[in-house]
N, CA, C and O atoms as a GROMACS GRO file, in nm:
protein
  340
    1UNK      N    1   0.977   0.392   2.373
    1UNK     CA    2   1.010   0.306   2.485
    1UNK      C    3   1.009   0.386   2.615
    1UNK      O    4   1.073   0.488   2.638
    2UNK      N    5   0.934   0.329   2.689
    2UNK     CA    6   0.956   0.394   2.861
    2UNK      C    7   1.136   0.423   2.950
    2UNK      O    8   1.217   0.333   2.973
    3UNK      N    9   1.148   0.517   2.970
    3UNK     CA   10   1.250   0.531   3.058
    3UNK      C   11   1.270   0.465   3.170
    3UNK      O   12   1.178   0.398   3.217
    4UNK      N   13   1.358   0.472   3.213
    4UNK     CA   14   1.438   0.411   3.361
    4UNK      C   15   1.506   0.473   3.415
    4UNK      O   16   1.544   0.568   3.348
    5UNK      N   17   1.569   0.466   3.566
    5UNK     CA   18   1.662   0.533   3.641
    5UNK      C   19   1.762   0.428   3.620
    5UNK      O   20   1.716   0.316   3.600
    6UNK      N   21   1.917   0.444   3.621
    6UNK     CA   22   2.013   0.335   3.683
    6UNK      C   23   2.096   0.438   3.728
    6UNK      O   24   2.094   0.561   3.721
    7UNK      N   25   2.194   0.328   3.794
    7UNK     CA   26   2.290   0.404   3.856
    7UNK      C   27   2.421   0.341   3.777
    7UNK      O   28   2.415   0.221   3.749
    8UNK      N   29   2.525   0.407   3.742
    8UNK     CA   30   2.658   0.378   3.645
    8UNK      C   31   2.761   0.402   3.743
    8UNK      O   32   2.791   0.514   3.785
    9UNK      N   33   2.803   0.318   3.770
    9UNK     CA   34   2.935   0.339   3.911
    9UNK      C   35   3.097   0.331   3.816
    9UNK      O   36   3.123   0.236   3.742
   10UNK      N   37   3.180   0.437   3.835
   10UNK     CA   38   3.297   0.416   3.779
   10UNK      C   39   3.392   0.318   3.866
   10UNK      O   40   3.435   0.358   3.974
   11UNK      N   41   3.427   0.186   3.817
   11UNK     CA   42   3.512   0.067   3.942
   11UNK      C   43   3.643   0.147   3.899
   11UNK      O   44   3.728   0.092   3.970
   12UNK      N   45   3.697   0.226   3.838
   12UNK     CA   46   3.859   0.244   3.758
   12UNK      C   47   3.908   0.316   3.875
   12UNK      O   48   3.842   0.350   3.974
   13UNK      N   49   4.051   0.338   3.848
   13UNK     CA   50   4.152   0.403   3.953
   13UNK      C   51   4.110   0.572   3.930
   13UNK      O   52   4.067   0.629   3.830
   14UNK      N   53   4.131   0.603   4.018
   14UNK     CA   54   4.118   0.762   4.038
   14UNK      C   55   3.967   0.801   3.994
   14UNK      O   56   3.878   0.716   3.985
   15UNK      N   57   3.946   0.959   3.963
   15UNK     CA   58   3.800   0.933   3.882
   15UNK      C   59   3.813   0.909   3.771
   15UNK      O   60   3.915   0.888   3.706
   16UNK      N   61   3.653   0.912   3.728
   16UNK     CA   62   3.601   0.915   3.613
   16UNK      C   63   3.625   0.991   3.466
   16UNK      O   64   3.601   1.112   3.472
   17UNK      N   65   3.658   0.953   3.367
   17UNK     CA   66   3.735   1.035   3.274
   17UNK      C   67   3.624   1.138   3.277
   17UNK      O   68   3.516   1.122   3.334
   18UNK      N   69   3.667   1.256   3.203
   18UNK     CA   70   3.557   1.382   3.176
   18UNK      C   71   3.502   1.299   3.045
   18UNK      O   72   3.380   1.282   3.046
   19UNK      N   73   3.552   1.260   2.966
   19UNK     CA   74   3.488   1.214   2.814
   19UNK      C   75   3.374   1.122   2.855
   19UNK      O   76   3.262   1.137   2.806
   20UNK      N   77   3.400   1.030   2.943
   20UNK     CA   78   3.293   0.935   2.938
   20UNK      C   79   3.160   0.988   3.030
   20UNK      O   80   3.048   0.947   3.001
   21UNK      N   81   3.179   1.071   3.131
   21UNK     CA   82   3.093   1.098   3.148
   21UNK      C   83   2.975   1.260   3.008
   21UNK      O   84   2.861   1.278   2.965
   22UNK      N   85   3.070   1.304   3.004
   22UNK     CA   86   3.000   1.395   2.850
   22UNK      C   87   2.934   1.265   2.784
   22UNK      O   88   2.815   1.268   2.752
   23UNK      N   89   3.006   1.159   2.766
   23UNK     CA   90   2.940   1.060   2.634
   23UNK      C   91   2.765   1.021   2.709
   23UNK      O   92   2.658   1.026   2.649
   24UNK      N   93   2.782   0.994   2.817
   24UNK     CA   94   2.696   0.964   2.879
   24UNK      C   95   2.596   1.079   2.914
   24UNK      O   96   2.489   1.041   2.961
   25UNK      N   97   2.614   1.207   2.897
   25UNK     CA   98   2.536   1.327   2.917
   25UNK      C   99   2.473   1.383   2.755
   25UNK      O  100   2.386   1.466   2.727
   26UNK      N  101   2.559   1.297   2.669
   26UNK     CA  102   2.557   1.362   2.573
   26UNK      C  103   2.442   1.266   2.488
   26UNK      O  104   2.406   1.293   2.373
   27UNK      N  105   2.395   1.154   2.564
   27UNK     CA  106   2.290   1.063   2.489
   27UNK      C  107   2.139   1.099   2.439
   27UNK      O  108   2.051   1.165   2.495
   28UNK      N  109   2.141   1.039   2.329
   28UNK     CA  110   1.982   1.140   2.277
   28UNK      C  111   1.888   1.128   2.410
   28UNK      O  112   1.846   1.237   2.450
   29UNK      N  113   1.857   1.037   2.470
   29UNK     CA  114   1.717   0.965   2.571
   29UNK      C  115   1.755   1.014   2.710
   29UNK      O  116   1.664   1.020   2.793
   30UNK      N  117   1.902   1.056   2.755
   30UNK     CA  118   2.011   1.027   2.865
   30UNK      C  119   1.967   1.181   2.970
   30UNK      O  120   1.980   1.299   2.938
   31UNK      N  121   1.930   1.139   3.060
   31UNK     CA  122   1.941   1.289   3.156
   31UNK      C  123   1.961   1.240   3.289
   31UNK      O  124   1.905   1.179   3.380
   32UNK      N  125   2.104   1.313   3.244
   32UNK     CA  126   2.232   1.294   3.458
   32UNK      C  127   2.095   1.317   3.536
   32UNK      O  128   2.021   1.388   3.468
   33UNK      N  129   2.052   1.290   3.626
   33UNK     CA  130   1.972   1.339   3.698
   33UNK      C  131   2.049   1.373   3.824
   33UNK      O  132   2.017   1.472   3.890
   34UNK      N  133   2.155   1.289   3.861
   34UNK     CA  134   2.291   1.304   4.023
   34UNK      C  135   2.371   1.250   3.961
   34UNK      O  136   2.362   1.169   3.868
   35UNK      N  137   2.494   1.316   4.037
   35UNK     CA  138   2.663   1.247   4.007
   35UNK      C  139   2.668   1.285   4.121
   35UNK      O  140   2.584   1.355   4.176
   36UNK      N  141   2.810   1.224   4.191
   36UNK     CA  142   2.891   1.212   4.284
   36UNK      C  143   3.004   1.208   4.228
   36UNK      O  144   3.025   1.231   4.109
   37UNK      N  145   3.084   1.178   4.311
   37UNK     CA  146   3.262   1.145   4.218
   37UNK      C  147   3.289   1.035   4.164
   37UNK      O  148   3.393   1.026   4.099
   38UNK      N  149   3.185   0.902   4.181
   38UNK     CA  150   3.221   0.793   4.081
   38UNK      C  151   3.094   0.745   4.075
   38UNK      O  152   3.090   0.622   4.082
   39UNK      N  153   2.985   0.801   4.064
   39UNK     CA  154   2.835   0.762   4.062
   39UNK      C  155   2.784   0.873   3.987
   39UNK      O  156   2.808   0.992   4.006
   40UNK      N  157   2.690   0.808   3.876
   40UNK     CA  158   2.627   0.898   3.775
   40UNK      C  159   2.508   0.864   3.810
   40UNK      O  160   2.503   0.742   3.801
   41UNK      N  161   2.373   0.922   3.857
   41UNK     CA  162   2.194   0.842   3.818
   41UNK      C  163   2.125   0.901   3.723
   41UNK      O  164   2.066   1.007   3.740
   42UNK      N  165   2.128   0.835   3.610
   42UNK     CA  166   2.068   0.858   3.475
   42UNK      C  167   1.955   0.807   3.488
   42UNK      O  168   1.919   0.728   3.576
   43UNK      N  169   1.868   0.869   3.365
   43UNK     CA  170   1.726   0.842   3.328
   43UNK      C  171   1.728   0.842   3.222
   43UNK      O  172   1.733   0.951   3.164
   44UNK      N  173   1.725   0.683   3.122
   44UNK     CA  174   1.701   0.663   2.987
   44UNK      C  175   1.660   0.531   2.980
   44UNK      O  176   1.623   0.451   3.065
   45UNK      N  177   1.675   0.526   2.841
   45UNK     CA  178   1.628   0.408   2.783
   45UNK      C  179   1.725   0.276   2.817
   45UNK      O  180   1.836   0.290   2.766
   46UNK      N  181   1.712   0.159   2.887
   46UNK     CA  182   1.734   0.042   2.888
   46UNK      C  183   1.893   0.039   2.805
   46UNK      O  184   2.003   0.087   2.833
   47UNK      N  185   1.839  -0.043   2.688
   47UNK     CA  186   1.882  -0.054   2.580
   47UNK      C  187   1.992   0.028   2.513
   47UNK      O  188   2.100  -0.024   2.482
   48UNK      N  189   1.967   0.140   2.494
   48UNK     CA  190   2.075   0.253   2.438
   48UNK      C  191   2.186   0.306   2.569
   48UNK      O  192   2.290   0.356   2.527
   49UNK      N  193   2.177   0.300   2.672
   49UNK     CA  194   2.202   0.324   2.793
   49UNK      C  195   2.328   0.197   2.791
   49UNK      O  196   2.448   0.223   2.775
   50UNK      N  197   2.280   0.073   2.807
   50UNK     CA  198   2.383  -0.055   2.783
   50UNK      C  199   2.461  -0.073   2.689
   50UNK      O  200   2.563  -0.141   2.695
   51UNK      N  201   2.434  -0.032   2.624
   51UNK     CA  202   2.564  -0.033   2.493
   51UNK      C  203   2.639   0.062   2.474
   51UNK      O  204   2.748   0.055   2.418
   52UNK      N  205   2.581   0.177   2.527
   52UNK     CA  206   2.720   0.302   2.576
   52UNK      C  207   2.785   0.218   2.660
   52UNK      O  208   2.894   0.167   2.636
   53UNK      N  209   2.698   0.196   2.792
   53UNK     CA  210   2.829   0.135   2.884
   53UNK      C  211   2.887   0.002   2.855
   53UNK      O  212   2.970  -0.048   2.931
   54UNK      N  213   2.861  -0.033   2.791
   54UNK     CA  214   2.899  -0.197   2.733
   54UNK      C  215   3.046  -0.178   2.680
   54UNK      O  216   3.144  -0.251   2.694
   55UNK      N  217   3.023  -0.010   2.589
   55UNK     CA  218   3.195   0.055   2.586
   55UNK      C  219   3.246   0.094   2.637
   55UNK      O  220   3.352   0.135   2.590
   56UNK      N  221   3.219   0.115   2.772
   56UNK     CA  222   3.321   0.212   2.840
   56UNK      C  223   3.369   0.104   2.909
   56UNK      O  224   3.317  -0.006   2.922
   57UNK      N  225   3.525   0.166   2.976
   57UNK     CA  226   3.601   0.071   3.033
   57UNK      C  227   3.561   0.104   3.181
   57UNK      O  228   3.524   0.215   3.218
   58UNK      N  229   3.573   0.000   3.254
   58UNK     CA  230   3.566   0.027   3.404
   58UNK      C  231   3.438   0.086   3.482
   58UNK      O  232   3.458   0.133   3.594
   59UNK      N  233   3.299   0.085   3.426
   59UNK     CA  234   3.215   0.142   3.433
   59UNK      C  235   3.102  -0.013   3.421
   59UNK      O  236   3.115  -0.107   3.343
   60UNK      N  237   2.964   0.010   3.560
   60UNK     CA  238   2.865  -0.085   3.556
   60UNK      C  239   2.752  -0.018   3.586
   60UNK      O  240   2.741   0.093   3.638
   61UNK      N  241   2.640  -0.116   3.538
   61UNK     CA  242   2.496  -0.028   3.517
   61UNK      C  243   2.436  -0.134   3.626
   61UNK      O  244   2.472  -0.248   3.652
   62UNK      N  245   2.320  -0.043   3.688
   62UNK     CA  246   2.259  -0.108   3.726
   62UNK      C  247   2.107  -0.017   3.787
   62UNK      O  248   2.109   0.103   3.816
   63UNK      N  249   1.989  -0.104   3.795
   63UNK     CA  250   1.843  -0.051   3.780
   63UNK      C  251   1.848   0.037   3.911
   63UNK      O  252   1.869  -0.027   4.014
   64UNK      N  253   1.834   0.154   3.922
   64UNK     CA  254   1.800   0.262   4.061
   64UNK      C  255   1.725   0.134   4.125
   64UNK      O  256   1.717   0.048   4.037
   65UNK      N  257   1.681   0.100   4.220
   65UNK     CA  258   1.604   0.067   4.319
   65UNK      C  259   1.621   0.156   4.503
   65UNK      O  260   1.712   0.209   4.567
   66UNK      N  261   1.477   0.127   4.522
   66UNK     CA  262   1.378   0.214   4.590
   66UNK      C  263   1.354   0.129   4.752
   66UNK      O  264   1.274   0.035   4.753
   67UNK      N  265   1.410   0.159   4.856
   67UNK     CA  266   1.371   0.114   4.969
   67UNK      C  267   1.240   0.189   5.063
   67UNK      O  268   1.277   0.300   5.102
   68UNK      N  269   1.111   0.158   5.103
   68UNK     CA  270   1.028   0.206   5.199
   68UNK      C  271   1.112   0.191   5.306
   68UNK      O  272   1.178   0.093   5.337
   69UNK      N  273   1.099   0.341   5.380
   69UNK     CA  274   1.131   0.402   5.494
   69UNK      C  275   1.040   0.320   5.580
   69UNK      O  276   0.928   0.294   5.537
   70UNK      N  277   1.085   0.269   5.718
   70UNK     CA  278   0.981   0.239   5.809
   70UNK      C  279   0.945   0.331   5.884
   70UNK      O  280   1.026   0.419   5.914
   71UNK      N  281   0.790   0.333   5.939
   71UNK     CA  282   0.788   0.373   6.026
   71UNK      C  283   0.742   0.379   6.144
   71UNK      O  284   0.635   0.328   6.176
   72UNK      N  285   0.848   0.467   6.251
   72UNK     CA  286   0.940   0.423   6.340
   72UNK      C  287   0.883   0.486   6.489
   72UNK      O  288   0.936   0.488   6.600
   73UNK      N  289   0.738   0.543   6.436
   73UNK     CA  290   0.645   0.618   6.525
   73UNK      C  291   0.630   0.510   6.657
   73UNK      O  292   0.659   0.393   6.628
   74UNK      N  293   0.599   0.530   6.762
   74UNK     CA  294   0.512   0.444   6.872
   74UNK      C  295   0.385   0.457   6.862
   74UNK      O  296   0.322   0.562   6.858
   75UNK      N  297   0.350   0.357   6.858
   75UNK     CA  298   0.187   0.358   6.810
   75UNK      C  299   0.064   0.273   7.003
   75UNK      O  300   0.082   0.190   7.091
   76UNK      N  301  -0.016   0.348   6.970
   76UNK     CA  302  -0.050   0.316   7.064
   76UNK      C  303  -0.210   0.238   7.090
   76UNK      O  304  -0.324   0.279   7.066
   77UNK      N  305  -0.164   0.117   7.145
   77UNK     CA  306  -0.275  -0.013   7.120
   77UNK      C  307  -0.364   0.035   7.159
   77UNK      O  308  -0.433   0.069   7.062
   78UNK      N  309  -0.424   0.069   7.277
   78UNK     CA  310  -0.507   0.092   7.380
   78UNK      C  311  -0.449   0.139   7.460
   78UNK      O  312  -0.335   0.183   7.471
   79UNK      N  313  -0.592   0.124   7.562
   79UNK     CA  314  -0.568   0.234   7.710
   79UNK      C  315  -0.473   0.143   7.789
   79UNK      O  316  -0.483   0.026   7.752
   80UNK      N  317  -0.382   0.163   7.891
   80UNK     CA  318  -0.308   0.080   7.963
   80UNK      C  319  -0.422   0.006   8.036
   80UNK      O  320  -0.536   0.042   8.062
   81UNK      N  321  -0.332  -0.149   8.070
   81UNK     CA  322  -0.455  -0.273   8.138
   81UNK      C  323  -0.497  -0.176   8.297
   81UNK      O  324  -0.603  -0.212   8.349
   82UNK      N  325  -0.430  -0.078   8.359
   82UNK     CA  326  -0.471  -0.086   8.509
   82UNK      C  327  -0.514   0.085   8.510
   82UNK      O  328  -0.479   0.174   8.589
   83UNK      N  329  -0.623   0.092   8.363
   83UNK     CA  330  -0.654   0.224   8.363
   83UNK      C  331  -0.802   0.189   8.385
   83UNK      O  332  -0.847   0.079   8.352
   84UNK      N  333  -0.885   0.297   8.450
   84UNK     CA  334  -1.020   0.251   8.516
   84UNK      C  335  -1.092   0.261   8.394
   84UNK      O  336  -1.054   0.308   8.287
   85UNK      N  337  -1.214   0.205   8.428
   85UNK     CA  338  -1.315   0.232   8.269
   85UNK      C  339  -1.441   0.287   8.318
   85UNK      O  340  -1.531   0.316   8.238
   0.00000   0.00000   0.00000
């Protein structure tokens, strides 16, 4: 099965237990790729990924998604209208 990124946000009081995040490091398919203090971004499988967190308490999955940067250059149409030709 193809991999995925998600992101696993801990909602619980204080942080994140140490166990659940090991459980989550410790998955055959599972590689932390970033943590923060209540944000894990894993790369695994769908499927095996959801049913770890399906057990953990206080903990939600959801698909990485990807925003394009605009850009923010000035672009330039033409010559100005009161330039000679």
């Amino acid at each position: 099965m193809a991999t995925s990124r998600f992101v696993l946000r801990y909602r619980g009081q204080g942080s994140p237990p140490s166990a659940d995040v090991a459980r989550v490091a410790e998955l055959p398919s599972a590689v932390v790729v970033d943590s923060s203090p209540r944000m894990l971004l894993v790369e695994s499988e769908a499927e095996e990924l959801r049913s770890l967190v399906d057990n953990l308490a206080d903990w939600v999955m959801a698909p990485e998604r990807a925003f394009p940067v605009p850009d923010t250059r000035r672009k330039v149409d033409g010559p100005p209208p009161d330039a000679p030709r």
